[in-house]
N, C-alpha and C positions, 0 to 999 in steps of 0.2 A: 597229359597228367597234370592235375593240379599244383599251381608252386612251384612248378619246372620251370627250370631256366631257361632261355632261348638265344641260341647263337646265329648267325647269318654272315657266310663266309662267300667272297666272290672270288671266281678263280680257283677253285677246288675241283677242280678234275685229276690234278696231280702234284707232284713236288709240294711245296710249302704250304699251301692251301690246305692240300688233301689231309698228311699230318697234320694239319691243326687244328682240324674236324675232329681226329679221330682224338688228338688230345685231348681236345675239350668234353667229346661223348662219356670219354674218360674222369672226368673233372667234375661229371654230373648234368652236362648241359645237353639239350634237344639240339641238333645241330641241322641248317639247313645251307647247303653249297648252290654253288653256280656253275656254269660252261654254258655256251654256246649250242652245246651238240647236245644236253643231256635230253634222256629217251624221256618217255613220258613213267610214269613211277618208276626212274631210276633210286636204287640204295646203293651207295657204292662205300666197304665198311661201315656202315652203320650212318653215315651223312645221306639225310634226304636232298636229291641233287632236281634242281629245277633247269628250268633255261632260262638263260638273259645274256641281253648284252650290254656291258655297260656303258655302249658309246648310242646307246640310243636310251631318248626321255622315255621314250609310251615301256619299251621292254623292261626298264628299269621300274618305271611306276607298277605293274603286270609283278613283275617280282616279287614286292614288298606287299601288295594288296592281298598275294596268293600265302606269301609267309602268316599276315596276318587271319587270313581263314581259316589256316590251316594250323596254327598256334594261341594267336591272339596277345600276343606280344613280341618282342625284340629286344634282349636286354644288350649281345652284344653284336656289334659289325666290324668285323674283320674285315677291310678295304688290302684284295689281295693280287686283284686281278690286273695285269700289267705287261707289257714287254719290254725287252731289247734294241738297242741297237748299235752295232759295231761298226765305225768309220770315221772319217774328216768330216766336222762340221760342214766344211765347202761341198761335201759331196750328195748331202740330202736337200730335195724338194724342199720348199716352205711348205707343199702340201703333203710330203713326207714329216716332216716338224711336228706339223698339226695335227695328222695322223695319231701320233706317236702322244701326244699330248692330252688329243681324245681319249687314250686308253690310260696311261696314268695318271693323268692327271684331274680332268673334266668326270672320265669315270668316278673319281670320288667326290669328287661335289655332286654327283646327280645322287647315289647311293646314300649319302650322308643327308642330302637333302631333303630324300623321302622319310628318311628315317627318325629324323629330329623331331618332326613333331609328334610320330608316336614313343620316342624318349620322354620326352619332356611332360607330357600328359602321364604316361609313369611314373615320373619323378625322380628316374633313374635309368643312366646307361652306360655305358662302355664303346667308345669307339677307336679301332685298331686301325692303324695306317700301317701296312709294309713297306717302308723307307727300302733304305741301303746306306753302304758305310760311302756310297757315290752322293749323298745329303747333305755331307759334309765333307767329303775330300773328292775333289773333282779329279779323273783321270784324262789321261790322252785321246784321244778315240773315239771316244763315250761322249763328247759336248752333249748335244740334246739330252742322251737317254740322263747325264748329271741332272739339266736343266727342270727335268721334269721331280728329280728325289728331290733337286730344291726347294720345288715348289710346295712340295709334298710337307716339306719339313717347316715350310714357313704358314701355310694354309692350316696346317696342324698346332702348331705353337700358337698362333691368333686365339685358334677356336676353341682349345683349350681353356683358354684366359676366359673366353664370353660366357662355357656354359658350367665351369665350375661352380657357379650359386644355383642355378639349374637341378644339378646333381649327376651332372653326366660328367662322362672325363676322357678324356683323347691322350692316346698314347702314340708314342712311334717304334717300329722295330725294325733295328737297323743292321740287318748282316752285310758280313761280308760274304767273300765268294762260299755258296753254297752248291751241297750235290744235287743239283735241278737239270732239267732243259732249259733252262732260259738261253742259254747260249745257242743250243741248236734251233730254236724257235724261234729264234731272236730276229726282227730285219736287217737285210742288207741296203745300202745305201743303193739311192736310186738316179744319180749319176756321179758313174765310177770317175775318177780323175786318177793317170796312172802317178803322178809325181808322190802320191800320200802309197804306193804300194806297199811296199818296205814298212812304213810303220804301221798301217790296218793290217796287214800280213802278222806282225812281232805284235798286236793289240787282240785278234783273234788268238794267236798263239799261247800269251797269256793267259787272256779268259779259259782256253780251254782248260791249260793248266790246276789254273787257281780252280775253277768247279770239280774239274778232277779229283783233288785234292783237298776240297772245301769241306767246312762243316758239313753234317748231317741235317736232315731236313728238320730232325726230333728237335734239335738245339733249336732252332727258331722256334719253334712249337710252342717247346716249351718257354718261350719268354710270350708268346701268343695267351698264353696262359694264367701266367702271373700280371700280365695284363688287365687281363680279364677279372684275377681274382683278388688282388692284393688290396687292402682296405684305402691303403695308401697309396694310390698306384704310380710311378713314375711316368715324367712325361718321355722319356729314352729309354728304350733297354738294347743291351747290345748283346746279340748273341753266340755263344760260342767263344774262343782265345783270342782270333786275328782282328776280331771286330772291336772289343773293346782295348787293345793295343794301340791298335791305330786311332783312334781318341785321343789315347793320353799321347802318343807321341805326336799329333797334330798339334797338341794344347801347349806343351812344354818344350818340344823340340825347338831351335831356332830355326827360322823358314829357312832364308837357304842353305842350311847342312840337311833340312826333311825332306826340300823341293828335289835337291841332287839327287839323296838314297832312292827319294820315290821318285823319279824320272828313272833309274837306273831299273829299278825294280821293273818296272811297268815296259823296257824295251826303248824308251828312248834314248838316245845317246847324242850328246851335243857333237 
């Protein structure tokens, strides 16, 4: 349809992705998702779902060639596709690291990199990173999978800066614990060491909690959204209660009265 907007979301088979296809369909935009597994003319609510992977160049570039035959533009990229991973630093592979790296992190530079120069030839676009509130407050357990929202949030912040004369603009959306699978999906460390039991035991136990109990998938969505659509768009949005609390009490709180409560919180205990 002429003058239609177009979204491109990775990682849209379910949870956070999937809402925020179905938001944006919402919002007036053509939406086109990713997985791994998708059939050949899968619709899943209304997201036309392709395949790719985004830890591979050719499947990635195959991605973006077929959205534009199939569209002939891109206005935004939701970078969403990601996993898990719950353990002691000491206990993952450097090839488990990299692994894990490959998908959060490298996955968006291949995606964003195909993307860019059909933004820019527009004149105009939108590019969404799903952070976490792990991008800025680092937990026990979680080293890597933090290391990887770090990066997230520093790769994003740069390239923000570069293509705002451009006319594009990079946001980040950072929740906290959300009702997804990423905890059950999530990987296990690939050598166990028993001395960290006890705490990846109480760090799993957590996670489960907090997802349990977490925002709704719609609350990211919807900042996927405003993202997408705000004239002015913000380079952070935080979605949901817990996620923008913990900001401000990172920002204000004194560290060690924040480090105690949040070590407390999170299961460790000195």
């Amino acid at each position: 349809m002429a003058g239609e907007k177009v979204a491109l979301i990775t990682g849209a088979s379910g949870g956070i992705g999937l809402a925020a296809g179905v938001a944006l369909i919402r919002a007036g935009y053509r939406v086109f998702g990713t997985s791994r597994q998708a059939a050949p003319n899968e619709v899943r609510q209304g997201i036309h779902m392709l395949r790719c992977d985004v830890t591979d160049d050719e499947s990635v570039k195959l991605l973006v060639k077929e959205v534009i035959g199939l569209a002939g533009r891109i206005d935004v990229l939701v970078n969403n596709a990601g996993r898990s991973l719950i353990g002691a630093a000491e206990e993952s592979s450097i090839g488990q690291a990299q692994n894990l790296f490959d998908i959060n992190v490298y996955g968006i530079l291949r995606t964003t990199k195909e993307v860019l120069p059909i933004m820019r030839k527009q004149g105009k676009g939108r590019i969404i990173n799903i952070s976490s509130v792990a991008g800025f407050l680092p937990g026990p357990y979680t080293a890597l999978y933090n290391a990887t929202k770090h990066a997230v949030e520093g790769y994003s912040e740069s390239l923000d800066h570069e293509l705002r004369t451009l006319g594009i603009r990079v946001s980040l959306v950072e929740p906290a614990f959300t009702r997804t699978a990423l905890e059950d999906n999530g990987d296990k460390p690939d050598q166990i060491l028993s001395v960290y039991d006890k705490g990846r035991a109480a760090a799993n136990a957590t996670w489960r909690n907090g997802i349990a109990n977490g925002d709704p998938v719609e609350a990211v969505a919807e900042k996927v959204v405003l993202a997408a659509t705000d004239k002015e768009p913000s380079l952070r949005y935080t979605p949901g209660t817990m996620a923008g609390r913990l900001r401000l009490m990172r920002r204000f709180i004194p560290e060690k009265i924040f480090e105690k409560s949040f070590r407390k919180q999170m299961g460790v205990i000195d």
